[in-house]
N, C-alpha and C positions, 0 to 999 in steps of 0.2 A: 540873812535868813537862809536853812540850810533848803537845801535843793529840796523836794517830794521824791522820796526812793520809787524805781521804777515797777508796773503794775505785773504785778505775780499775785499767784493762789498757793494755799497748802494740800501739798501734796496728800496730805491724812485726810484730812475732811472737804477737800475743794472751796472752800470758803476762799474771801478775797484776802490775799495778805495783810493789808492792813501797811502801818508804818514803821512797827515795832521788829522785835527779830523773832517772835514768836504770834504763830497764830491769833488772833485775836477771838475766836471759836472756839477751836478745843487746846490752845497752848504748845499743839506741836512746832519745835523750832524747823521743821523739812519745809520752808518755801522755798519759789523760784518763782525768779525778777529776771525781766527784762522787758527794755522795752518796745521789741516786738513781739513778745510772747503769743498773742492771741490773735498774729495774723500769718506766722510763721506754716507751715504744713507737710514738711518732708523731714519723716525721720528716719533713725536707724536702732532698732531694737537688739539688744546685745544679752543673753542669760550669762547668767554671773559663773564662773566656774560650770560649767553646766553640770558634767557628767561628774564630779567630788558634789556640787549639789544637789543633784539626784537622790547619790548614794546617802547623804549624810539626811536625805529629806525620808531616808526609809531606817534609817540607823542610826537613831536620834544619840546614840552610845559614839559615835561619831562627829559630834557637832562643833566639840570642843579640842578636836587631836588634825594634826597635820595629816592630811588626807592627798593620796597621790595614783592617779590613776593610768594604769602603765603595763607594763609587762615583762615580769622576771625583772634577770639582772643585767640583759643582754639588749633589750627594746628600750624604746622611747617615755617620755612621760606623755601621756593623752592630753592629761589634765592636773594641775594643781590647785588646790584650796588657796586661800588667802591667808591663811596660818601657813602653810608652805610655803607660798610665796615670797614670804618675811624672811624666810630663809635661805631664795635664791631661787627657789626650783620654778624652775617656766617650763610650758610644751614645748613638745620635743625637744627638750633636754636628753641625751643616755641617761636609763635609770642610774647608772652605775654610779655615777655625778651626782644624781638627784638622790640618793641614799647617801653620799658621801655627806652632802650639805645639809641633810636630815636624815637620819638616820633614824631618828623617834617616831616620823611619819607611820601611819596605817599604810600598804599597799593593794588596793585591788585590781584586776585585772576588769579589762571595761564591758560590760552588758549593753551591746547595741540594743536589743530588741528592745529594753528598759528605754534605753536613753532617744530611740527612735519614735515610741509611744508617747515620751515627756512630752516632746518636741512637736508632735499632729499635736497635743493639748495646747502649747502655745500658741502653736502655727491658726487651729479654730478660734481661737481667741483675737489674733490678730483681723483673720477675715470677716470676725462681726464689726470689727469699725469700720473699713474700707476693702472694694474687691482688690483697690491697687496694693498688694503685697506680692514684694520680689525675693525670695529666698533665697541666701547667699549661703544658707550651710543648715545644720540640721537645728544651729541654736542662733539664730541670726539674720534678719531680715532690715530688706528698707519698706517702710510704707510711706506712702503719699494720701493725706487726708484732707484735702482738698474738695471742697463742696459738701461735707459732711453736717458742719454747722449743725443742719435744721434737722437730719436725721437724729442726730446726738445730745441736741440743746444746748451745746454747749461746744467754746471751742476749740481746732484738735491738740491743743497741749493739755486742757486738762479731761480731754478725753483718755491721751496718753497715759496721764496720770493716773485715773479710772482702773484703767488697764493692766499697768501694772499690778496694782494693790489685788483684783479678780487673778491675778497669772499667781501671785502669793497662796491666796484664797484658795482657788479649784486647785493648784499644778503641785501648790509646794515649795519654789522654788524664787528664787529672786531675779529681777531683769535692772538694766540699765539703758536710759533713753537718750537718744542725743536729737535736738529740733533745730532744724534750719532751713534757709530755705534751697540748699542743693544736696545730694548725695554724699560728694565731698566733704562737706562741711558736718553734716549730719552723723558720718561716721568718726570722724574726729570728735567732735564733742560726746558719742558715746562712753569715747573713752575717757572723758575728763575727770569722771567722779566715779570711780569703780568703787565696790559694789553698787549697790540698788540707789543708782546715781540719775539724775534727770538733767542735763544741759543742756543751754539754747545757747548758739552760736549764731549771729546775724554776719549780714553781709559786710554791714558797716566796719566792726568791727574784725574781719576774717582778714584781711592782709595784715594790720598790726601784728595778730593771734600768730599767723603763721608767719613771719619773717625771721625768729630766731629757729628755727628749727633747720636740723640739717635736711639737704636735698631729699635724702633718701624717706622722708617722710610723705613725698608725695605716694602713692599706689604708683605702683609700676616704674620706678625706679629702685633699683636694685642693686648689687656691691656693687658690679665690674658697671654698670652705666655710671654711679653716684660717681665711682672714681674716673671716670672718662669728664664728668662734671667740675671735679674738682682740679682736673688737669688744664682744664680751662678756665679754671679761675672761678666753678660758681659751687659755694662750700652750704651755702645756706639759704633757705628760701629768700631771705632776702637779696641775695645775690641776683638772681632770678629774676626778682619785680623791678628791680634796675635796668637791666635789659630790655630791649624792645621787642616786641613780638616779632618784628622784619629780623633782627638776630638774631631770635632763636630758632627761628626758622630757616633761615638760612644755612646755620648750623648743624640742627640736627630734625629737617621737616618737617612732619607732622608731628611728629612727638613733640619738637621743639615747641608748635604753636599751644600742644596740652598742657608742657610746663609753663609756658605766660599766663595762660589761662586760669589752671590751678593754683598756680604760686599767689594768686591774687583773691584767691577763692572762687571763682568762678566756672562752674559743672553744669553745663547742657544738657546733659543727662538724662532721662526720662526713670521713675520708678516703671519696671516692666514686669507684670504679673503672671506673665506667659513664657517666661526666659528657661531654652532650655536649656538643660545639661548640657556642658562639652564632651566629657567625658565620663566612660563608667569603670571603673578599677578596683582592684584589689593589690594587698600583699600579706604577707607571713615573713616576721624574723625568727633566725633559726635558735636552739637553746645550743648547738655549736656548729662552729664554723663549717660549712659544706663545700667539695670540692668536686665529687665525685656525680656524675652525670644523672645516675638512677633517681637518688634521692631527688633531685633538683627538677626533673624529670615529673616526677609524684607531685611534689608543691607545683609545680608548673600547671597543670592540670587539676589539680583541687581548688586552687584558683581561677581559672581558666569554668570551671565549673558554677562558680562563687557567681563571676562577671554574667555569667551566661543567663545566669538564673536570675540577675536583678534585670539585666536587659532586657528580657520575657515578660516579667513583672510591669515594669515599665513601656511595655511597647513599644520600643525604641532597637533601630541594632548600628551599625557602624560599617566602618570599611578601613578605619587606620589601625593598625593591632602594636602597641607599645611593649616592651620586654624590659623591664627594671630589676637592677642588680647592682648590689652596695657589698663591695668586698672588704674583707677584714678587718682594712686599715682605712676604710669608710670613703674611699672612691667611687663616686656614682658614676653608673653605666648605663644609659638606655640608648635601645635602639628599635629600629620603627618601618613598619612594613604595611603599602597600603594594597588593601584584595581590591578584586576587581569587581564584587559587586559587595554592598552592607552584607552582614550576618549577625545573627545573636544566640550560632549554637558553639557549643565548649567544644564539639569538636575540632568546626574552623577556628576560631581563636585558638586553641591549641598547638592546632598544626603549623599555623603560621608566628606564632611564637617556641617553639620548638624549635625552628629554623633556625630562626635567630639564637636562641640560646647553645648551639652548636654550634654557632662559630663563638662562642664566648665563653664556653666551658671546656678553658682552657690548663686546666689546675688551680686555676686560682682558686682562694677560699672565697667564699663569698656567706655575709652575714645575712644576707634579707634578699627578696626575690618577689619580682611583683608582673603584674599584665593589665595590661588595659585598652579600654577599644576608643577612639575619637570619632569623628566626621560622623555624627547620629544623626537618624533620619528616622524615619516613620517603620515601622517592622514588616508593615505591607508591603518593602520593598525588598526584603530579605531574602537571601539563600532561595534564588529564583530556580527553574529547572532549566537543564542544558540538555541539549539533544546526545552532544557528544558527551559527555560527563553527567553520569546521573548519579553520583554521589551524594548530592545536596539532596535528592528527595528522600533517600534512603536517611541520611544525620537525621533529617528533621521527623520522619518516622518514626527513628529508634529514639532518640531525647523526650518525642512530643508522649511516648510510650512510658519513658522511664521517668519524667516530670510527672504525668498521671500518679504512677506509683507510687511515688517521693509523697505525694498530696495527701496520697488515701494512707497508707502506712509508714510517714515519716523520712528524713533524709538518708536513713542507712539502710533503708529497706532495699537499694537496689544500687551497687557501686560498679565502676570499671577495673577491671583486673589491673590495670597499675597504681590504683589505691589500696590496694588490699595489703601488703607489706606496709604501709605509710605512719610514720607513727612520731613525728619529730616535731611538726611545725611547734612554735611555742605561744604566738602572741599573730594576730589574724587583724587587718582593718581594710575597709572599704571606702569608697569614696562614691 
């Protein structure tokens, strides 16, 4: 007698699976089985292509052509569709490459404000099933729906499910879900069924799952550790779960004890809804190569401007100021300076990425140029006054002045005289 297949719903209409491979309600074949489905509670929500399905959700002329979101011939790709993708083209590909291997592709350049707007639509969507949602990017979140049950009627996988099908509905757009019961796991089975995919990954089953994968499939292991990994002999997670924890710690300390941990599926992790930002940044790639101080100079400060302005927004300022720069032949260079008290006006970020960029604008070309601030804190603790140095009341005067304006009559209503020649950047992104 064959076994009873394990209990799942359909995703179309929530009805129980049944035994069959199609719905037993309305005949959609989209179930999911498992058999912890309905006790399961941590996921990871993932939008499909986001910013190509944005675009193609407003340019229905779009729907059916390789869609590549990017910049010029000189920047990265954002984003690629799943018709592109067939092709080869992945983020942050050079477009140059990613026209190479499509060529038929549409190219747009990317619409933050659009793609930012999509994303509060997702984002409200998530927080009516639970508060615990922890945002990892603008398309991408974990939630934890845990005690929801009685709220919802029902439980959080085919809440998820719900969910989904409402993010289609109101947003336009498609998502993919992964349920388990830790973060780790959760985001891994996000990615099992791309597009508008739903997977459960149990515990039970997550060491089998993960043992052929290479190391570097854990989070946070990366080229130069995977190959310090494989230098000692551990090529794939299952290498890994062979080892003891007292080894791998021994080894390589606490990382060592995350890789026994993870290798096995195992994430402590809490979903955290109040996680702040590390970092606030920006950058611009050039449309040619810059060498020469002025220009660099301009970008430097039109971003510097960019940071200063979400910082504000945010309520948040910093005290570590980052300088990024990626020369011709695509060598990254950053370097990093921390002030002595937070800020989040474009002057200080400025000045003290200026600094730096002096000693590094040494002729070389360089393709791309960025800044960014770390160590954020509350903006009540920002650009304090000094008795000896009263510059900082003056910056936050004149910005707190020239922001007003910016508000009432737009961002070009009031500029600083080293933008007013500026006229190159070609392709702009933030973080």
């Amino acid at each position: 007698m064959a076994p009873l297949p394990a209990p799942g719903f359909c995703r179309d209409c929530l009805a129980e699976a049944g035994e069959g491979p199609r719905c037993p309600a309305c005949g959609s074949p989209r179930l999911v089985r498992h058999p912890q489905i309905h006790a399961l509670t941590v996921a990871h929500v993932d939008c499909d292509a986001f910013f190509a399905a944005v675009e193609k959700r407003d340019d229905p002329r779009l729907n059916d052509v390789p869609l590549i979101i990017g910049g010029g011939q000189r920047g990265v790709v954002s984003t690629a569709c799943y018709i592109a993708r067939i092709k080869g083209v992945r983020s942050a590909m050079p477009m140059f490459k990613a026209r190479a291997l499509c060529p038929e592709a549409v190219v747009l350049p990317p619409d933050m404000a659009k793609y930012r707007k999509a994303g509060a639509e997702v984002r409200a969507l998530m927080r009516a099933l639970t508060p615990l949602v922890e945002p990892l990017s603008i398309d991408e979140a974990f939630l934890d729906l845990e005690g929801t049950q009685a709220l919802h009627a029902m439980s959080p996988a085919r809440t998820l499910a719900r969910f989904a099908r409402e993010v289609e509905r109101q947003v336009g757009i498609t998502v993919s879900v992964g349920l388990a019961p830790n973060k780790f796991l959760a985001k891994t089975a996000s990615d099992l069924d791309k597009p508008r995919g739903f997977s459960v990954l149990g515990q039970e089953e997550a060491a089998a799952f993960l043992a052929p994968r290479p190391v570097t499939f854990i989070f946070g292991v990366g080229a130069a550790f995977g190959a310090k990994l494989a230098r000692d002999g551990f090529h794939t997670i299952a290498d890994l779960q062979r080892a003891s924890e007292a080894d791998l710690a021994r080894r390589y300390g606490a990382e060592g004890l995350r890789l026994a941990r993870l290798s096995r599926g195992i994430d402590g992790r809490t979903v955290e809804p109040h996680r702040a930002a590390k970092s606030v940044s920006a950058e611009t790639t050039f449309a040619k190569d810059i060498a020469a101080l002025r220009p660099l100079e301009q970008a430097l400060y039109a971003l510097s401007e960019e940071v200063s302005q979400r910082l504000k927004v945010s309520g948040v300022a910093g005290r570590t100021v980052t300088l990024k720069l990626k020369s011709a032949d695509f060598r990254l260079r950053t370097r990093s300076r921390t002030l002595e008290s937070p800020t989040c006006l474009a002057a200080r970020l400025y000045g003290a990425a200026h600094d730096l960029l002096l000693k590094e604008a040494d002729g070389t070309l360089f393709r791309l140029i960025g800044v960014g601030l770390s160590d954020l804190g509350p903006a009540s603790e920002a650009d304090p006054a000094d008795l000896v140095d009263t510059s900082a009341v003056r910056l936050k005067a004149t910005e707190a002045a020239m922001d007003q304006l910016r508000a009432k009559f737009g961002r070009s209503a009031v500029s600083r005289g080293i933008l007013l020649d500026n006229a190159f950047p070609e392709k702009r992104k933030g973080r």
